[in-house]
N, CA, C and O atoms as CSV, one atom per row, in Angstrom:
chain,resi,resn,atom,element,x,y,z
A,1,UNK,N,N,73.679,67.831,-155.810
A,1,UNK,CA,C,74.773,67.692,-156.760
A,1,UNK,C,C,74.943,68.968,-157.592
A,1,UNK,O,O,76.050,69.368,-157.952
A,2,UNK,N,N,73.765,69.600,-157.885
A,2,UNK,CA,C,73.710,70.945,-158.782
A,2,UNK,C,C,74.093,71.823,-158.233
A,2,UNK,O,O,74.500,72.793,-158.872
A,3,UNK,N,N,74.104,71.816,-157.209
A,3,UNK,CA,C,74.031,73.069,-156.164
A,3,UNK,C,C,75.747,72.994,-155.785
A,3,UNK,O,O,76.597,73.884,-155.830
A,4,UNK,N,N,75.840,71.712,-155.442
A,4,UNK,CA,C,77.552,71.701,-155.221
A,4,UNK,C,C,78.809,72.441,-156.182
A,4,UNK,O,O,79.742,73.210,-155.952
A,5,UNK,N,N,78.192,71.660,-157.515
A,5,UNK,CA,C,78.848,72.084,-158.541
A,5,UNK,C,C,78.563,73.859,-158.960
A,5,UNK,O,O,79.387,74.613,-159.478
A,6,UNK,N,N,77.417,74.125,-158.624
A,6,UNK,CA,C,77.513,75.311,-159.021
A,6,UNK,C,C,78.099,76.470,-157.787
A,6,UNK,O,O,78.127,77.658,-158.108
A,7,UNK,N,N,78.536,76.075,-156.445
A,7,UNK,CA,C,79.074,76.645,-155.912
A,7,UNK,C,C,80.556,76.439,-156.182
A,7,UNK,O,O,81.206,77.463,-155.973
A,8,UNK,N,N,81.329,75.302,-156.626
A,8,UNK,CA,C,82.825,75.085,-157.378
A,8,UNK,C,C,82.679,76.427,-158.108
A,8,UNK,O,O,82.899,77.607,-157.835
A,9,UNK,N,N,82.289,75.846,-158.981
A,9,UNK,CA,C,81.980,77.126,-160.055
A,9,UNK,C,C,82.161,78.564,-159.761
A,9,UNK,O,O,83.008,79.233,-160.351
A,10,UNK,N,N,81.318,79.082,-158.789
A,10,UNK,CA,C,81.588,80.640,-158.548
A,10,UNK,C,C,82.795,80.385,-157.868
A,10,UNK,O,O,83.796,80.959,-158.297
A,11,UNK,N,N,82.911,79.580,-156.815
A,11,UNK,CA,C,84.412,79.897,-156.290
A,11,UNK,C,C,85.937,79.944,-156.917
A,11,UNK,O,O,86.857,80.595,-156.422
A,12,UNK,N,N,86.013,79.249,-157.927
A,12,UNK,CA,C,86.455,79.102,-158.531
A,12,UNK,C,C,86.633,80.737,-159.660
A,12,UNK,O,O,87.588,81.407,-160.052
A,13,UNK,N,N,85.346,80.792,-159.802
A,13,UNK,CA,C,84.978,81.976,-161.261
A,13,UNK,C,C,85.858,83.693,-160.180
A,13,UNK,O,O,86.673,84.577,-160.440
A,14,UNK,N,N,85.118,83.333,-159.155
A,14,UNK,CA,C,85.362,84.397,-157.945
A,14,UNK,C,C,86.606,84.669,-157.463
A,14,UNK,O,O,86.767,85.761,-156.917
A,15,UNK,N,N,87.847,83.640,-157.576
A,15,UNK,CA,C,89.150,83.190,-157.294
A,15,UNK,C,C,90.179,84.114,-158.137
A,15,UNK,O,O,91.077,84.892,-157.815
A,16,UNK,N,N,89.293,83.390,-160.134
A,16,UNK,CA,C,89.497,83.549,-160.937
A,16,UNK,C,C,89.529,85.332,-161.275
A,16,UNK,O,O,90.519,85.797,-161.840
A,17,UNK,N,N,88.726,85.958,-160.999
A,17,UNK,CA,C,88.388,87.419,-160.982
A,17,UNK,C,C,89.516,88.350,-160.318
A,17,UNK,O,O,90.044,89.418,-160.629
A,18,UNK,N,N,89.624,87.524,-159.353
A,18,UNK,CA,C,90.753,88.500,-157.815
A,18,UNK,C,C,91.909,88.206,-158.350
A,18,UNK,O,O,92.704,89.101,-158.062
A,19,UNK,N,N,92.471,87.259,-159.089
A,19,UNK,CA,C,93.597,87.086,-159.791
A,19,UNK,C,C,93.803,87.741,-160.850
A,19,UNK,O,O,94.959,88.038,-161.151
A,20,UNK,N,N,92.464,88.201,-161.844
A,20,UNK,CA,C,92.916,89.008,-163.295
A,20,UNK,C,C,92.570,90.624,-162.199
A,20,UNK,O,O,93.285,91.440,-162.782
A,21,UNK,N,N,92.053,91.214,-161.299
A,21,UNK,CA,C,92.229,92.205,-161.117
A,21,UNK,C,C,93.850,92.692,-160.397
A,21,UNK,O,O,94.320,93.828,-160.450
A,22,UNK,N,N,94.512,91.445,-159.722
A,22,UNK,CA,C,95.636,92.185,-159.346
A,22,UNK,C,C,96.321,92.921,-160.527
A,22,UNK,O,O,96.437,92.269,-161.564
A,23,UNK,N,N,96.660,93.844,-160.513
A,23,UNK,CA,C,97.726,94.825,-161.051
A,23,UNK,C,C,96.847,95.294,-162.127
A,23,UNK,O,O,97.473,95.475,-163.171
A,24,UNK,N,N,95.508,95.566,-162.206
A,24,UNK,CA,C,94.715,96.610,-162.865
A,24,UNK,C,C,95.138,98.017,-162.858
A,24,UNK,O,O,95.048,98.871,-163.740
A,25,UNK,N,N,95.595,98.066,-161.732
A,25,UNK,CA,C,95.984,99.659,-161.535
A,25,UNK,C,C,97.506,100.255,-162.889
A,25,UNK,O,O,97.904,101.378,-163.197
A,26,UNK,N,N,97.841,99.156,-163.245
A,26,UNK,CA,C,99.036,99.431,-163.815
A,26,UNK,C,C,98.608,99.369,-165.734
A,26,UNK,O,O,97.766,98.652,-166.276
A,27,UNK,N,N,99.485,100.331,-166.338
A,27,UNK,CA,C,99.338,100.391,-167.481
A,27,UNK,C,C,100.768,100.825,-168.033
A,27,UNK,O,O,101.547,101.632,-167.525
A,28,UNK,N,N,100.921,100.042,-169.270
A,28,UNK,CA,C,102.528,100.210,-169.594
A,28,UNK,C,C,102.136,100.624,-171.557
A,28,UNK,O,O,101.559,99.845,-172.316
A,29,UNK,N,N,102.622,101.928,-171.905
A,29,UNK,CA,C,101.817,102.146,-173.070
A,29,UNK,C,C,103.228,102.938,-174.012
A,29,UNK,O,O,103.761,103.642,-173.154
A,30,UNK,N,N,103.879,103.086,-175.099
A,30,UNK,CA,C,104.532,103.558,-175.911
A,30,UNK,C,C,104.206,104.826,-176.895
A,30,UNK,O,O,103.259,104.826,-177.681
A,31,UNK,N,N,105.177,105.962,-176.726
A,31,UNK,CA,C,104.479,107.305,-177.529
A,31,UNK,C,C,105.934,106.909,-178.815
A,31,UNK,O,O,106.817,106.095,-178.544
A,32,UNK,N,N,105.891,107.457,-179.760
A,32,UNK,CA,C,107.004,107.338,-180.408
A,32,UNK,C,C,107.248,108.910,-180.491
A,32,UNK,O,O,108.392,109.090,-180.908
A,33,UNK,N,N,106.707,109.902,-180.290
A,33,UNK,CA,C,107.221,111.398,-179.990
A,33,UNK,C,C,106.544,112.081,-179.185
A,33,UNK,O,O,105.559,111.457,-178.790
A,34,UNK,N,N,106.685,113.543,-178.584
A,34,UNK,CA,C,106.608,114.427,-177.742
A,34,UNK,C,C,104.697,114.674,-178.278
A,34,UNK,O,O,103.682,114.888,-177.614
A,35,UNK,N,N,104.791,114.611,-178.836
A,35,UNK,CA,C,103.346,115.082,-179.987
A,35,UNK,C,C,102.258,113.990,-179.343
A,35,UNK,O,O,101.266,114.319,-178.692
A,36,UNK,N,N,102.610,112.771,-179.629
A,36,UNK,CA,C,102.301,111.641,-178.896
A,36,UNK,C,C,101.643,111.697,-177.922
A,36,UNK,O,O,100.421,111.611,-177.799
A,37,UNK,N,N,102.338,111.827,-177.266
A,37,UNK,CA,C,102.436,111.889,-175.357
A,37,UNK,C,C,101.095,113.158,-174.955
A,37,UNK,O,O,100.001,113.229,-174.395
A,38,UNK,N,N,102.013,113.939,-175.627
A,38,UNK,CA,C,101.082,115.239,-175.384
A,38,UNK,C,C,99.011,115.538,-175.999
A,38,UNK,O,O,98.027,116.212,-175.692
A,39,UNK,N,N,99.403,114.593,-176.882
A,39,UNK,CA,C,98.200,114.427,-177.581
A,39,UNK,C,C,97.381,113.487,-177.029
A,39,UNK,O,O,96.286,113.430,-177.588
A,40,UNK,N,N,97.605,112.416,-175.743
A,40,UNK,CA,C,97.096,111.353,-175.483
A,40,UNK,C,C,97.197,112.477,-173.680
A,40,UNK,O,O,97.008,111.849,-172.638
A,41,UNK,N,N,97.350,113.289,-173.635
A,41,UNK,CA,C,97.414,113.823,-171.872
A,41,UNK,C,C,98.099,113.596,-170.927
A,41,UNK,O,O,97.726,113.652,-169.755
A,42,UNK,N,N,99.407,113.255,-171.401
A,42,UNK,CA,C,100.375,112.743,-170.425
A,42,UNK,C,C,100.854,114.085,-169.602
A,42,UNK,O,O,100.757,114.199,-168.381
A,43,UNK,N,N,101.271,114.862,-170.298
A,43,UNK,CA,C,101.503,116.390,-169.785
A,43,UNK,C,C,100.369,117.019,-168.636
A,43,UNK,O,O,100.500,117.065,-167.413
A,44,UNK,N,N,99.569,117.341,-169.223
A,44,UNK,CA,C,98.164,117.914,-168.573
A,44,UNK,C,C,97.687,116.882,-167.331
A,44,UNK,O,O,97.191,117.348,-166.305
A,45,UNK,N,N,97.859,115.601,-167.497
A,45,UNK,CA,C,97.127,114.704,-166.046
A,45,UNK,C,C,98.707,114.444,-164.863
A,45,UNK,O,O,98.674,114.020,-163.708
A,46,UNK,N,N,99.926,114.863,-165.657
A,46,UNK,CA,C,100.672,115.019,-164.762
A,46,UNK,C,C,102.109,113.676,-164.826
A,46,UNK,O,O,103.037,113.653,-164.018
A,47,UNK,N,N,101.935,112.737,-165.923
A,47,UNK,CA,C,102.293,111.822,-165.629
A,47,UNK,C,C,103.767,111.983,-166.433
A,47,UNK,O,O,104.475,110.977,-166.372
A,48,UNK,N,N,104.221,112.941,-167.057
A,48,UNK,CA,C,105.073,113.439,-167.594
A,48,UNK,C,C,105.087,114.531,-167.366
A,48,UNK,O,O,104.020,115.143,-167.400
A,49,UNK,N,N,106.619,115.381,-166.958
A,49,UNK,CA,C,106.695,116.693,-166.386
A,49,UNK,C,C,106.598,117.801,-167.324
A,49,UNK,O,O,106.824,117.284,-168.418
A,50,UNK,N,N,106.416,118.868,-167.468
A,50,UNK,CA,C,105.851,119.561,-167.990
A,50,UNK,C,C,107.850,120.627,-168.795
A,50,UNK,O,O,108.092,121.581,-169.533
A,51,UNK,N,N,108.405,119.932,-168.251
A,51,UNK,CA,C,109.615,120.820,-168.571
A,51,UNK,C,C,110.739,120.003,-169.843
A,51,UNK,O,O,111.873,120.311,-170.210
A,52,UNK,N,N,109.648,118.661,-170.334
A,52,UNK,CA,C,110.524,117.948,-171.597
A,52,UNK,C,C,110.047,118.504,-172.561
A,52,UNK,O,O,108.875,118.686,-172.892
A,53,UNK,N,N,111.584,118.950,-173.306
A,53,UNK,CA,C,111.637,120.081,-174.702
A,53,UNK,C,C,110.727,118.737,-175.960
A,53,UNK,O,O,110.742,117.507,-175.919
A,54,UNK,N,N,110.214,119.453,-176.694
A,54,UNK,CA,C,109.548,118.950,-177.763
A,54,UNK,C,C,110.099,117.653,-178.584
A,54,UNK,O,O,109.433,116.790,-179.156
A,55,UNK,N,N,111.630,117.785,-178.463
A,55,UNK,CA,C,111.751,116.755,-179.353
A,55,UNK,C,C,112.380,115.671,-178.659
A,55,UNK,O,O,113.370,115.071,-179.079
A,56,UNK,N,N,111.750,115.425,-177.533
A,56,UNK,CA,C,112.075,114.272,-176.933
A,56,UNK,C,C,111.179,113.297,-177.611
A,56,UNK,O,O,110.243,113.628,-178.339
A,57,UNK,N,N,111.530,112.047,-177.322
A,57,UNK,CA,C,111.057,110.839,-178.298
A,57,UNK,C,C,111.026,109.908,-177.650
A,57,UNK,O,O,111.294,110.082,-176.461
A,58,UNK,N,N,110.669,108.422,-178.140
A,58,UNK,CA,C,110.602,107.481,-177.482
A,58,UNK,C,C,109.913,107.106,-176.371
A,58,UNK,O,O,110.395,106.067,-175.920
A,59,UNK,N,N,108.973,107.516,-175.725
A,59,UNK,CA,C,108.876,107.359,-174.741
A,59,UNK,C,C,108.203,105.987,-174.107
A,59,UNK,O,O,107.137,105.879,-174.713
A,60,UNK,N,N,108.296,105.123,-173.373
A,60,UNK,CA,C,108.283,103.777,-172.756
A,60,UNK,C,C,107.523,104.025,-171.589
A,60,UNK,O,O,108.336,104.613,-170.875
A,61,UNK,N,N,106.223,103.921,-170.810
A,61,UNK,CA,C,105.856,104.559,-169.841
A,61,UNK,C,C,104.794,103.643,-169.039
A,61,UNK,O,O,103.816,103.128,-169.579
A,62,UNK,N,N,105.126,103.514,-167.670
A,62,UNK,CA,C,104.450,102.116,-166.717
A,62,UNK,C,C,103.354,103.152,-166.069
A,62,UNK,O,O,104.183,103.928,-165.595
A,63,UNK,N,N,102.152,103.699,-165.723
A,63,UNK,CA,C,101.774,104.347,-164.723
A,63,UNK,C,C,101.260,103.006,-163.818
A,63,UNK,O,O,101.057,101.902,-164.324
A,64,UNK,N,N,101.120,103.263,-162.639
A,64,UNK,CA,C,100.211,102.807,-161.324
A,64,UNK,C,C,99.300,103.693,-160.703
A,64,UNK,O,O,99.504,104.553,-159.845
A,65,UNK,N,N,98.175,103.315,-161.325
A,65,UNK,CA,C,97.152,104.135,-160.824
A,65,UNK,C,C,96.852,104.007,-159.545
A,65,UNK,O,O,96.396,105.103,-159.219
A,66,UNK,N,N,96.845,103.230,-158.540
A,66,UNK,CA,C,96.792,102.800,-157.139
A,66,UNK,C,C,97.518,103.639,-156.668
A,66,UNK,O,O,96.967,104.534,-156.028
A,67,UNK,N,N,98.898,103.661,-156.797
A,67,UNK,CA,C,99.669,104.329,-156.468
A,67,UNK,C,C,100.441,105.945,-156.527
A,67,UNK,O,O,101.217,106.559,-155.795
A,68,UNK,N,N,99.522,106.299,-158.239
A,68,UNK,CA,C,100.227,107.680,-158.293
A,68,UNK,C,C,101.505,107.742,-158.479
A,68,UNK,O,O,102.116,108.761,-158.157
A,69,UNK,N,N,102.268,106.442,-159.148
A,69,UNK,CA,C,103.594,106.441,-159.147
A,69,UNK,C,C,103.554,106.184,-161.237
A,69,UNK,O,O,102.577,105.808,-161.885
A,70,UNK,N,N,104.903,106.536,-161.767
A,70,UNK,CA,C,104.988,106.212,-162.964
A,70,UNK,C,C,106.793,106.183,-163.001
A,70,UNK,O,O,107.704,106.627,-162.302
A,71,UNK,N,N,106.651,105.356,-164.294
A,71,UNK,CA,C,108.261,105.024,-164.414
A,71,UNK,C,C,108.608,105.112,-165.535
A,71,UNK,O,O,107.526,105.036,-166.118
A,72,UNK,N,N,109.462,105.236,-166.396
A,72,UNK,CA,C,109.585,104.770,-168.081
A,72,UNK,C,C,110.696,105.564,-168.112
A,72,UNK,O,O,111.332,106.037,-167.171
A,73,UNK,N,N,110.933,105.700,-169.767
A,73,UNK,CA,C,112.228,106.086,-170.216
A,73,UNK,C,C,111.589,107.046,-171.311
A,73,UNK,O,O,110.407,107.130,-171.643
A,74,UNK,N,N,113.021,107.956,-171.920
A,74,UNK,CA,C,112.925,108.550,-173.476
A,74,UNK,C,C,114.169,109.176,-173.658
A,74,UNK,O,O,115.047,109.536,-172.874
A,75,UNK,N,N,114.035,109.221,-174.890
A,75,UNK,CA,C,115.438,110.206,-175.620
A,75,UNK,C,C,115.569,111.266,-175.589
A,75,UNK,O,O,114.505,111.876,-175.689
A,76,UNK,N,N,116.661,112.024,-175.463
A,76,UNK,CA,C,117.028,112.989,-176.221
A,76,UNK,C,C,117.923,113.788,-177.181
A,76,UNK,O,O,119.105,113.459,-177.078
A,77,UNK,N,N,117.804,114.259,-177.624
A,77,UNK,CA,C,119.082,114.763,-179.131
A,77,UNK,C,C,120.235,115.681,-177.833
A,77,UNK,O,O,120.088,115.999,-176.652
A,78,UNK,N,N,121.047,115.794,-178.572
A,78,UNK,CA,C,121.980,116.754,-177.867
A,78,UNK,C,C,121.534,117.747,-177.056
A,78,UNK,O,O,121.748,117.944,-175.860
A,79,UNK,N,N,120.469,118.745,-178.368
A,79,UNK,CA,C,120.269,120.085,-178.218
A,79,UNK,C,C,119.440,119.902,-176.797
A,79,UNK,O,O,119.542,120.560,-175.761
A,80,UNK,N,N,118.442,118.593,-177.162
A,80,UNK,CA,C,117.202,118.234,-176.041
A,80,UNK,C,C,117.863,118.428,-174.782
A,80,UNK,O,O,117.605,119.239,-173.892
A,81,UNK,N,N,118.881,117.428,-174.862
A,81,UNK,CA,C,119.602,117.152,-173.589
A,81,UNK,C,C,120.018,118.160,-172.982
A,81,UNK,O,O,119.692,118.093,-171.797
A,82,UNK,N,N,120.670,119.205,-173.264
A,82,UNK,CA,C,121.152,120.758,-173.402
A,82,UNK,C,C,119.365,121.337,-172.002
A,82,UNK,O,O,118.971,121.299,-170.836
A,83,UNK,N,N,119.133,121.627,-172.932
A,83,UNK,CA,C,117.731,121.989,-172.553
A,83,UNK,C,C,116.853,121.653,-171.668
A,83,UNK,O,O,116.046,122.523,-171.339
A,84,UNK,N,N,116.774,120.458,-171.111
A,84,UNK,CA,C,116.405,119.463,-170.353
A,84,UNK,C,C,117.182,119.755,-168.576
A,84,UNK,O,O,116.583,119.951,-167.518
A,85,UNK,N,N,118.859,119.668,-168.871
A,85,UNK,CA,C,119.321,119.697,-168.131
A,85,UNK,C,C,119.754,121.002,-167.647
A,85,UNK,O,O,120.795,121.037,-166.991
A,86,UNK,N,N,119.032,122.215,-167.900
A,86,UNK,CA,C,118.838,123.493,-167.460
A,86,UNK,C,C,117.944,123.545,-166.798
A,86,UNK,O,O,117.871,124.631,-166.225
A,87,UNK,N,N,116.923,122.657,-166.495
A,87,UNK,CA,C,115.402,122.363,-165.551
A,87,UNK,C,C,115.956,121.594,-164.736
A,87,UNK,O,O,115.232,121.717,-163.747
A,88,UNK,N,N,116.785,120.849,-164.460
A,88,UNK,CA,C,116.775,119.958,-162.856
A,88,UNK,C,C,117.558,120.225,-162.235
A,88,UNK,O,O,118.518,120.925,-162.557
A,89,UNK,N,N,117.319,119.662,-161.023
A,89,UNK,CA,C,118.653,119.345,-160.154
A,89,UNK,C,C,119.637,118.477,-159.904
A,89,UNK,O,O,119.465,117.350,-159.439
A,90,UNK,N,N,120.475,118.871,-160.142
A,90,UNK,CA,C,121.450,117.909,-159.879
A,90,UNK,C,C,121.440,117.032,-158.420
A,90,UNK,O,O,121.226,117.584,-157.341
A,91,UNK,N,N,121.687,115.685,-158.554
A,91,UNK,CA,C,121.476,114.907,-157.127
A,91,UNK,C,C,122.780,115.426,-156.460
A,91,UNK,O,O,123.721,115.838,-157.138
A,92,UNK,N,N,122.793,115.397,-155.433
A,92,UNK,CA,C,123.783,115.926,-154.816
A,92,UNK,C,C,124.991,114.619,-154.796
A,92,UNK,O,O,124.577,113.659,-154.147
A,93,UNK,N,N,125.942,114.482,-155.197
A,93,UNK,CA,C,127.122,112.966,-155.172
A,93,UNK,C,C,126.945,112.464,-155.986
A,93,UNK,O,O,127.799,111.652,-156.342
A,94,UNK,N,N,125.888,112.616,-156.678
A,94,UNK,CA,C,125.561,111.810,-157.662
A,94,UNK,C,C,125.513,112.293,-159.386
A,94,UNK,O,O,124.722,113.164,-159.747
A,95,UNK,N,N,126.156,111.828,-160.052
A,95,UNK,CA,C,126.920,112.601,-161.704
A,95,UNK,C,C,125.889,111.914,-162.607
A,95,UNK,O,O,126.428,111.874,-163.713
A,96,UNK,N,N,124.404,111.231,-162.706
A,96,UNK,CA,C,124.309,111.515,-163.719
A,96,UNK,C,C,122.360,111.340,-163.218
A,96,UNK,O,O,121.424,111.019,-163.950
A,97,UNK,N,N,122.347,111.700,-161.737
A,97,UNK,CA,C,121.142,111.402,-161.448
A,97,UNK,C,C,120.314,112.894,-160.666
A,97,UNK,O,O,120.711,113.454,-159.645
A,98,UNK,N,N,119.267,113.226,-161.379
A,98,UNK,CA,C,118.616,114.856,-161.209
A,98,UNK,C,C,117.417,114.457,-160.934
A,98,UNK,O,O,117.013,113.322,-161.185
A,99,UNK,N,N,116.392,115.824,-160.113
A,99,UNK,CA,C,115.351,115.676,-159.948
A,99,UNK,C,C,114.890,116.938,-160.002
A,99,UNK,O,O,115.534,117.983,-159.912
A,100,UNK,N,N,113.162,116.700,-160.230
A,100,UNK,CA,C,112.438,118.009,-160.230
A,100,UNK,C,C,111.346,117.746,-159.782
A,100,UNK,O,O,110.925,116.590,-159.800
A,101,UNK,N,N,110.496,118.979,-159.175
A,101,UNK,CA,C,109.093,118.509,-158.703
A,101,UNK,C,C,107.759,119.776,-159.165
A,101,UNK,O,O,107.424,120.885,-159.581
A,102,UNK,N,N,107.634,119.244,-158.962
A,102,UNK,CA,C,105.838,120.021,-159.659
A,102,UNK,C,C,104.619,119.117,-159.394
A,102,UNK,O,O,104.403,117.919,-159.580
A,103,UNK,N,N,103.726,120.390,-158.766
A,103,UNK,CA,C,102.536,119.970,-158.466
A,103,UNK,C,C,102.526,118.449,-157.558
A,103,UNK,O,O,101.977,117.407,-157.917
A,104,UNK,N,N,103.178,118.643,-156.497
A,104,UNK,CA,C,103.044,117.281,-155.315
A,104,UNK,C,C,103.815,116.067,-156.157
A,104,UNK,O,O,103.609,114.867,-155.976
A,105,UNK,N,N,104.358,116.401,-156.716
A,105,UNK,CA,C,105.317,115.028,-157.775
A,105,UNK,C,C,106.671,115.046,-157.626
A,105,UNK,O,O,106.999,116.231,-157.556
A,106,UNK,N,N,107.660,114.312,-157.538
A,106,UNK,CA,C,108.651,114.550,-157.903
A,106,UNK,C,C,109.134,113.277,-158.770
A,106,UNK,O,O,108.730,112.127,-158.597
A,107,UNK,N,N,110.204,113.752,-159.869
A,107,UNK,CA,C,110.421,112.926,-160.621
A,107,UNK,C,C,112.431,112.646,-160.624
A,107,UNK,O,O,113.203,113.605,-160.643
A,108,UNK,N,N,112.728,111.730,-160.611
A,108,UNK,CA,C,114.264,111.442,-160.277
A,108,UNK,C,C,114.153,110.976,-161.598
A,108,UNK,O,O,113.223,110.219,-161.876
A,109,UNK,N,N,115.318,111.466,-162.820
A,109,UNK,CA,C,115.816,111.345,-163.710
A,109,UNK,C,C,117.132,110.284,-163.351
A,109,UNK,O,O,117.532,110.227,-162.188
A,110,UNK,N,N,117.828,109.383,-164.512
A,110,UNK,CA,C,118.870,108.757,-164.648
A,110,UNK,C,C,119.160,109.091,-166.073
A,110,UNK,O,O,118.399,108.842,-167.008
A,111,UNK,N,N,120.182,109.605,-166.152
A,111,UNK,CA,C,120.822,110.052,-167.930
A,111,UNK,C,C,121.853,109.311,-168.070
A,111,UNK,O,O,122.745,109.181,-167.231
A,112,UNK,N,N,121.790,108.759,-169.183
A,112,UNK,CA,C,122.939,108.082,-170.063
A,112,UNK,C,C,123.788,108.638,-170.722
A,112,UNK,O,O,123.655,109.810,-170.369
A,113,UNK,N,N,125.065,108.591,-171.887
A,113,UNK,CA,C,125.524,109.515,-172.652
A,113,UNK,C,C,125.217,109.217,-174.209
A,113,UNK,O,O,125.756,109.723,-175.193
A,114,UNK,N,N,124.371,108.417,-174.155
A,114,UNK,CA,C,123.950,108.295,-175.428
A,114,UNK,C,C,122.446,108.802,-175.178
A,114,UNK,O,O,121.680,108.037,-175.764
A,115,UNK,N,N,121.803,109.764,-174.551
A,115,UNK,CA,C,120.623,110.313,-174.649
A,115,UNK,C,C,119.409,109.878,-173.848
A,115,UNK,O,O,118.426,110.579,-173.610
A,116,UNK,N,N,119.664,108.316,-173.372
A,116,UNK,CA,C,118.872,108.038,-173.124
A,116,UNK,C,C,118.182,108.214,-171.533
A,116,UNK,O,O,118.957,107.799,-170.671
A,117,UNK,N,N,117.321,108.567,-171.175
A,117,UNK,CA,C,116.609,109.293,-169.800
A,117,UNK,C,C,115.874,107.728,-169.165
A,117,UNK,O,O,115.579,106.852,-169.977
A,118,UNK,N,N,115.707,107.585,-168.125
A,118,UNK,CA,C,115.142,106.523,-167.434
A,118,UNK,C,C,114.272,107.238,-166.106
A,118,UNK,O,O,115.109,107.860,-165.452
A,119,UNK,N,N,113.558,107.309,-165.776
A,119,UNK,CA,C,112.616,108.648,-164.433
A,119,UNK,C,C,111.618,107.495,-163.999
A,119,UNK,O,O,111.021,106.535,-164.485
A,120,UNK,N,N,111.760,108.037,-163.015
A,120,UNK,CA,C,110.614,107.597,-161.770
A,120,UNK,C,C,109.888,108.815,-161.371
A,120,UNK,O,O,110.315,109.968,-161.302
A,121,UNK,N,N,108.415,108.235,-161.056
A,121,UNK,CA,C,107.897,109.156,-160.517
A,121,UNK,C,C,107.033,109.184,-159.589
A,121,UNK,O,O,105.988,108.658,-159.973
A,122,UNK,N,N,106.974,109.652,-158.272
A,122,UNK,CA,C,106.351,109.401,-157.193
A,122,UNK,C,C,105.848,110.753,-156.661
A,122,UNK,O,O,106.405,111.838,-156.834
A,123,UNK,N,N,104.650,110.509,-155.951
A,123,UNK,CA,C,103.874,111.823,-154.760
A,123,UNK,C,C,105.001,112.076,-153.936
A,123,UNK,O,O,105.709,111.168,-153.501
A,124,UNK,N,N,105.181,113.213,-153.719
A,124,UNK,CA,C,105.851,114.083,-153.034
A,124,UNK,C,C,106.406,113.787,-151.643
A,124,UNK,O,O,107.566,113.812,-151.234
A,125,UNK,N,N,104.891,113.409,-150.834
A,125,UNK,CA,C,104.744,112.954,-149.522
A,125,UNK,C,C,105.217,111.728,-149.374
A,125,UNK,O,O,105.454,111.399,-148.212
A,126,UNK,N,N,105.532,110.551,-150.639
A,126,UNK,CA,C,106.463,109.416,-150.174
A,126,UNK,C,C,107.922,109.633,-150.149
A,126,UNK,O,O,108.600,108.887,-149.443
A,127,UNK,N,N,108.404,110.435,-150.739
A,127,UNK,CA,C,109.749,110.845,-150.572
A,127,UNK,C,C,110.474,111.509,-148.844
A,127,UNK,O,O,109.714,112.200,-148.165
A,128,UNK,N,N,111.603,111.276,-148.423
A,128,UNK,CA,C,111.743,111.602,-146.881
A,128,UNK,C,C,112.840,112.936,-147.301
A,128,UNK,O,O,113.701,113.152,-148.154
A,129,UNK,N,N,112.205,113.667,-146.108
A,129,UNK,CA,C,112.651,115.417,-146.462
A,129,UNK,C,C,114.079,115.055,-146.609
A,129,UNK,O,O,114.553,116.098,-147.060
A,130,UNK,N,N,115.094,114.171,-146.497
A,130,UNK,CA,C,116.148,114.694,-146.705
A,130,UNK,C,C,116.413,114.585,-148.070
A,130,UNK,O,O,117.470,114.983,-148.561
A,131,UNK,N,N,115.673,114.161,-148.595
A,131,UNK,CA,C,116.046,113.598,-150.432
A,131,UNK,C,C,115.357,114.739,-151.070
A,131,UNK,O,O,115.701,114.902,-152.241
A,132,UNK,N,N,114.470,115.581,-150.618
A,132,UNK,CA,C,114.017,116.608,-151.781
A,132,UNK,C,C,115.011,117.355,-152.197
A,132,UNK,O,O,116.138,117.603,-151.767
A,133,UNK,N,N,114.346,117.696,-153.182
A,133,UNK,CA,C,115.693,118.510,-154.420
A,133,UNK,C,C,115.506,120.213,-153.116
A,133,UNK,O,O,116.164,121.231,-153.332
C-alpha cells in the first residue's frame, strides 16, 4: 500500500516538474530606458542591437533561450527615430518594415507613426537567403 502510494506520488510529482519546466527557456522582462537595458546586458549578450540611439525607452522584451530568438517593442522620440532609421534597411515592398543584422542575428523592425518599434529577433541561419537584408 506504501509503496503504491508512494509511486502515485513521484509520478505525479515527476509529471508535475515536466509541466513547470515547459517554457523555462523564455523570459519576458521591462527596461523603462536605454540605461536600463544597457545596464542589465542586453546590448553586450546581443539581445538588443547595438545601433538603438540612447534615448530609446520603453522597452518590453520576450527572450527564448532554447531558441536564440527575442521579440519586444520600444519607443522612440522623433530625433531617435531620425537616427535609428539611418541604420536599417528598408524591406523591400514593404513601407514601414526594416532590418539589420549583426553578429549571426538579424532583427526585422515594424515602426509605427507614433514612435512605437515592435522587432523580432532570430539567428541568421533560420532566415531563407532570399529575405536577407
Amino acid at each position: 500500500m506504501i509503496k503504491t502510494i508512494y509511486w502515485k506520488f513521484s509520478v505525479i510529482l515527476g509529471v508535475g516538474l515536466i509541466f513547470l519546466c515547459i517554457g523555462c527557456g523564455d523570459m519576458e522582462t521591462y527596461y523603462p530606458s536605454y540605461q536600463d537595458a544597457e545596464q542589465d546586458g542586453l546590448f553586450r549578450k546581443g539581445w538588443l542591437p547595438p545601433i538603438l540611439p540612447p534615448s530609446a525607452k520603453e522597452f518590453y522584451i520576450r527572450t527564448d533561450l532554447d531558441l536564440n530568438e527575442s521579440r519586444g517593442r520600444f519607443s522612440l522620440d522623433k530625433q531617435g527615430m531620425e537616427i535609428f532609421l539611418e541604420k536599417v534597411k528598408k524591406m523591400q515592398g514593404k513601407n514601414s518594415v526594416f532590418q539589420y543584422s549583426s553578429h549571426g542575428s538579424i532583427w526585422t523592425f515594424y515602426t509605427a507613426s507614433n514612435g512605437q518599434i515592435t522587432y523580432k529577433m532570430v539567428p541568421q541561419k533560420t532566415i531563407p537567403q532570399s529575405q536577407l537584408p
